[in-house]
C-alpha positions as CSV (number, residue, x, y, z in Angstrom):
1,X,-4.6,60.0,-33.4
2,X,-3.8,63.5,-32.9
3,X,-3.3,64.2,-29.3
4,X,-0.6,67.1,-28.0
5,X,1.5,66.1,-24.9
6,X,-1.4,66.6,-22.3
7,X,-3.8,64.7,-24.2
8,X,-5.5,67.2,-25.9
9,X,-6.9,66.8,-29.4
10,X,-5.3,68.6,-32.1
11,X,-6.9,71.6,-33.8
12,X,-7.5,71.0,-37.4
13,X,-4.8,74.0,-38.0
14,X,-2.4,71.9,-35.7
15,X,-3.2,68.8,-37.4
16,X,-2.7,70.3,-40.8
17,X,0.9,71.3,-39.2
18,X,1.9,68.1,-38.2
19,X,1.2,65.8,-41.3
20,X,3.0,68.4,-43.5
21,X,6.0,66.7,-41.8
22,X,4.8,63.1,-42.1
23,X,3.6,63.5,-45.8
24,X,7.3,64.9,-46.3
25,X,9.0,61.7,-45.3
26,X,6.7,59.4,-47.2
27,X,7.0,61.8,-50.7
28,X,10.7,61.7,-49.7
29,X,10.6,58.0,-50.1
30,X,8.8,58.3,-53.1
31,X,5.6,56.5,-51.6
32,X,3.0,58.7,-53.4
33,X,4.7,57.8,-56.7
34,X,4.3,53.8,-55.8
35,X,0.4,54.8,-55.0
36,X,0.1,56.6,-57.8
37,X,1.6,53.8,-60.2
38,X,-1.2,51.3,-58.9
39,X,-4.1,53.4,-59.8
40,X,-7.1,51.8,-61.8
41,X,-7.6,53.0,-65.1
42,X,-9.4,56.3,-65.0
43,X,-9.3,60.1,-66.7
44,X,-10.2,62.2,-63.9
45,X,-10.1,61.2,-60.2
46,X,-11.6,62.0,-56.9
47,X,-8.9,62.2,-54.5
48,X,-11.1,61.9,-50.6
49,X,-8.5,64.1,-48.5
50,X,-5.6,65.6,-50.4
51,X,-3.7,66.5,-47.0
52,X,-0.6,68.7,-47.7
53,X,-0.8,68.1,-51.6
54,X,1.8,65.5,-52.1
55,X,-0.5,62.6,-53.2
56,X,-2.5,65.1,-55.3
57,X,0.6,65.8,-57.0
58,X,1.6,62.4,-57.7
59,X,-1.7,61.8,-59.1
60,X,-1.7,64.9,-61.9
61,X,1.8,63.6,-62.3
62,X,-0.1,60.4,-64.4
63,X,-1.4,62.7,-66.8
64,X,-5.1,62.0,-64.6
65,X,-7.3,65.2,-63.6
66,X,-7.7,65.4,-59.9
67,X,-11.2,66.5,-58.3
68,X,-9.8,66.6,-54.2
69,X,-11.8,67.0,-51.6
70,X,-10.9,68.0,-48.3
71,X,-13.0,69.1,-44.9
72,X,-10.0,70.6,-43.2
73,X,-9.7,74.2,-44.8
74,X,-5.7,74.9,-43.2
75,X,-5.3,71.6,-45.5
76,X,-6.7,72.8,-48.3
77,X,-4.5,76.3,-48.1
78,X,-1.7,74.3,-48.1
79,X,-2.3,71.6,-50.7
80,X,-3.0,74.6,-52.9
81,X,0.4,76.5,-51.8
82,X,2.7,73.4,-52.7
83,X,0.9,72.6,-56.2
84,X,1.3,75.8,-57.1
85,X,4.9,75.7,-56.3
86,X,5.4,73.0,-58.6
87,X,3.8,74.8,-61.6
88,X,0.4,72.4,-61.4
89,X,-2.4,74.3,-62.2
90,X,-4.7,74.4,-59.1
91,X,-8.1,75.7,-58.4
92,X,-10.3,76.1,-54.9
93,X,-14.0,76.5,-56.1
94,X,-17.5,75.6,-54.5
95,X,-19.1,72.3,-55.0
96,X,-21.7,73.6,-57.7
97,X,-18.9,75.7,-59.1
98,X,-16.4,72.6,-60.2
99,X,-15.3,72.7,-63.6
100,X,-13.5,69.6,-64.7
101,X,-9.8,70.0,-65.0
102,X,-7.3,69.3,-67.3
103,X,-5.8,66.6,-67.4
104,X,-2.9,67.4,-65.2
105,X,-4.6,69.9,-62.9
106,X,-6.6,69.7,-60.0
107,X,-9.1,71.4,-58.1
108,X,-9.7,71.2,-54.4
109,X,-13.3,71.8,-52.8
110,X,-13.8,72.1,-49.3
111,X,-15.8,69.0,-48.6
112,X,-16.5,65.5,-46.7
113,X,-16.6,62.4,-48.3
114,X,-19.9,61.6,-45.9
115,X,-21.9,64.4,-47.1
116,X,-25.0,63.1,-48.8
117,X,-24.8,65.3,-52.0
118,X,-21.3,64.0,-52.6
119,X,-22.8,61.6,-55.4
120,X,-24.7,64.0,-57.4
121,X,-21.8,66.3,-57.4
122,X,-19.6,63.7,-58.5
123,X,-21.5,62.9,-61.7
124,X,-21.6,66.6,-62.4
125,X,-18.0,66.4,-62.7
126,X,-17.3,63.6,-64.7
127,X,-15.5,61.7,-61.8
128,X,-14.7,58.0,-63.7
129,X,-12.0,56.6,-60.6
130,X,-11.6,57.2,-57.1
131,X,-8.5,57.5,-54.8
132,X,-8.5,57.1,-50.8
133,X,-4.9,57.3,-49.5
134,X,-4.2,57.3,-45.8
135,X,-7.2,58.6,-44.6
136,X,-7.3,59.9,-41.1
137,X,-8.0,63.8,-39.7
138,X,-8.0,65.3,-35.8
139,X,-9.7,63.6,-32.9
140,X,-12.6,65.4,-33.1
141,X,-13.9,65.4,-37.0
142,X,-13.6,61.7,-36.2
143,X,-15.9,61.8,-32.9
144,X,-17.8,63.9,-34.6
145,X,-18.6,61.4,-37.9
146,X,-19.1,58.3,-35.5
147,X,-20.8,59.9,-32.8
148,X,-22.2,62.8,-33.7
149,X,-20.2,65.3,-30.6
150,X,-17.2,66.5,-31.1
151,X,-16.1,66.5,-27.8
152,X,-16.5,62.1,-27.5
153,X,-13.7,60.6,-28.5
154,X,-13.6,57.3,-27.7
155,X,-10.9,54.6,-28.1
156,X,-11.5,52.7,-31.4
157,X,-13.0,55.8,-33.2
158,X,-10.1,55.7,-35.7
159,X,-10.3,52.5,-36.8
160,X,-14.3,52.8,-37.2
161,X,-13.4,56.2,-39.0
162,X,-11.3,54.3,-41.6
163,X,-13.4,51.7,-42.4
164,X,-16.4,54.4,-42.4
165,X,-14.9,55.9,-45.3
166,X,-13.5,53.2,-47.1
167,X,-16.9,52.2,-47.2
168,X,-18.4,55.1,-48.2
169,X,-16.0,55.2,-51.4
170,X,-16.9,51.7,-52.7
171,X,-20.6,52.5,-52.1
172,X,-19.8,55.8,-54.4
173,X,-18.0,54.1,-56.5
174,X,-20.5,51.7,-57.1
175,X,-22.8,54.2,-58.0
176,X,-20.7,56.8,-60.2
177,X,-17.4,55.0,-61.6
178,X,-18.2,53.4,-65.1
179,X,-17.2,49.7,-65.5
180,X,-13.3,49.1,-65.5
181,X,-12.2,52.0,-63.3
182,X,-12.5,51.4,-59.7
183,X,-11.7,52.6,-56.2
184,X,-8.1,52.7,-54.7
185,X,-7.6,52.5,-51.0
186,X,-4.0,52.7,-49.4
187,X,-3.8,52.4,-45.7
188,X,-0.9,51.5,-43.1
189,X,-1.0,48.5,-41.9
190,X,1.9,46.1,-39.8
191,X,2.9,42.5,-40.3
192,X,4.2,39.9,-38.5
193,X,6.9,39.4,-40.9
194,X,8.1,39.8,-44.5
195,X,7.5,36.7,-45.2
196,X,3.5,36.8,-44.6
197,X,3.0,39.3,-47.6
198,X,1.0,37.0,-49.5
199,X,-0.6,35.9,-46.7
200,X,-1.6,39.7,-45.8
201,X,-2.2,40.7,-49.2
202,X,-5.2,37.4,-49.3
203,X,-6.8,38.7,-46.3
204,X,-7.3,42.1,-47.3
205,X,-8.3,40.8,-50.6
206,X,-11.0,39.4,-48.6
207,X,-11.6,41.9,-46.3
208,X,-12.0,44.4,-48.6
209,X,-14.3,42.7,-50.7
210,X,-16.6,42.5,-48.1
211,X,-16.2,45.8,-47.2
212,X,-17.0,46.9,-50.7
213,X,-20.3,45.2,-50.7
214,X,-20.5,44.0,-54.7
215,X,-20.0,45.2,-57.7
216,X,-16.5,45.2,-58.2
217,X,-13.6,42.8,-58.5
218,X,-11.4,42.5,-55.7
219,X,-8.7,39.6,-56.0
220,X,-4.6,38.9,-54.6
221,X,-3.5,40.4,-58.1
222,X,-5.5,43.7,-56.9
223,X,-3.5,44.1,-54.0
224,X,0.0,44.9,-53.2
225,X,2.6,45.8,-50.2
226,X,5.3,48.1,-50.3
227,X,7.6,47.9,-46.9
228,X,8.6,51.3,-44.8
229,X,10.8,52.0,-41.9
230,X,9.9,51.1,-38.6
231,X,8.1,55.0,-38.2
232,X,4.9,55.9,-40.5
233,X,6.2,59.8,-40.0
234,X,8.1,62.0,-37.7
235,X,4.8,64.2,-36.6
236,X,3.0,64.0,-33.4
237,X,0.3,61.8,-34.8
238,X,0.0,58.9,-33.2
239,X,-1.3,55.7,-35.5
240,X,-3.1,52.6,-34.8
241,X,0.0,50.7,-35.9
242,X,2.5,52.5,-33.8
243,X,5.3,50.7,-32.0
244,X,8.3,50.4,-30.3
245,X,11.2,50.5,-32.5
246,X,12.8,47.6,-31.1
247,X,10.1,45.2,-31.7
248,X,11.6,43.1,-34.9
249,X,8.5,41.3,-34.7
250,X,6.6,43.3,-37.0
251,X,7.2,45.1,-40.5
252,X,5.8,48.5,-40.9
253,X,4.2,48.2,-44.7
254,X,1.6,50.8,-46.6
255,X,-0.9,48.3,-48.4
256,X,-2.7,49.0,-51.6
257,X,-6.1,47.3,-52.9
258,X,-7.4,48.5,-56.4
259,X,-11.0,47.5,-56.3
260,X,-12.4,47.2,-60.0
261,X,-16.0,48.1,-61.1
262,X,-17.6,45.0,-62.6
């Protein structure tokens, strides 16, 4: 969540502010490059949130064109700012303006992954492959999507948010990505212990596949952990899988399923 100290929800400009930080510590740790290195096979990508602009970096980084789309504009500004620090041609444009990039470059619309023209748009621009990494945005963009007020946010909201657009990616994907590219979804997640990775990475096999819905192939091999410090980010976000430090229960882990168009 994105709550400040009196329990107010974050503005999307404060939100924007605070994952800079937290998308620092995971590109520090090189987490972005592990994402981008289990991508499905696919020429030009549609990246559903590029935050800050360290995941669409590590994604032109692959040689792949990147299509990102993101509803919070302060995101947008400064996904665009650290690209073009690094030299990686970058463009903001319109939905019906898009022109595919290079490979290697991106452009960045301001847009949500739940807006019904997202699928026609998508086949305009040649999108073969589709990339959800760590989804989340301020309190109330997520009332907002489950129930319809922005001013409702009710406990649970996030995790329906998540699993609202994860869902809304395979049905995409089901309609616009060609056979043998897919959808790839990366989400925190805790475990009880290093030793239930296998375990972990069955059960999301299976969750995700039902998630999905058909029509792609979603199997142990397609799914992968990679284990983090006990903190997701230094920010004042707040995440479902937040805990106390000295619980040595659980292991703090991003996990990775590449989801395969039949």
């Amino acid at each position: 969540m994105g709550m400040d100290a009196f329990g107010t929800p974050m503005t999307p400009a404060e939100y924007a502010d605070q994952w800079v930080s937290d998308s620092a510590v995971m590109d520090s740790r090189s987490d972005y490059a592990w994402m981008a290195g289990l991508l499905p096979p696919s020429t030009v990508i549609l990246e559903v949130g590029c935050g800050a602009g360290a995941s669409t970096v590590a994604i032109t980084r692959t040689g792949r064109a990147v299509i990102a789309i993101e509803q919070n504009e302060h995101m947008v500004s400064k996904a665009r700012e650290r690209l073009s620090s690094l030299c990686i041609r970058t463009a903001i444009a319109q939905p019906e303006q898009v022109t595919t990039p290079a490979p290697g470059e991106a452009v960045i619309v301001t847009q949500s992954v739940l807006d019904s023209n997202l699928e026609g748009l998508m086949r305009a621009w040649g999108v073969d492959g589709i990339a959800c990494w760590l989804i989340g945005t301020e309190p109330t963009a997520v009332a907002n999507s489950i129930n319809g007020s922005d001013d409702d946010f009710r406990d649970g909201d996030i995790a329906r948010y998540r699993h609202l657009v994860h869902r809304r990616c395979y049905e995409l994907g089901r309609s616009v990505v060609p056979a043998g590219g897919g959808v790839h979804v990366v989400d925190r997640c805790v475990i009880k212990g290093w030793f239930e990775k296998n375990r972990w990475r069955a059960r999301y096999a299976y969750e995700h596949k039902a998630l999905a819905g058909g029509g792609y192939t979603i199997g142990v091999d397609n799914v992968w952990l990679r284990r983090i410090p006990d903190v997701f980010g230094t920010s004042k976000i707040q995440y479902l899988m937040d805990r106390e430090p000295d619980d040595a229960r659980y292991v703090a882990c991003v996990g990775s399923v590449a989801a395969i168009r039949c």
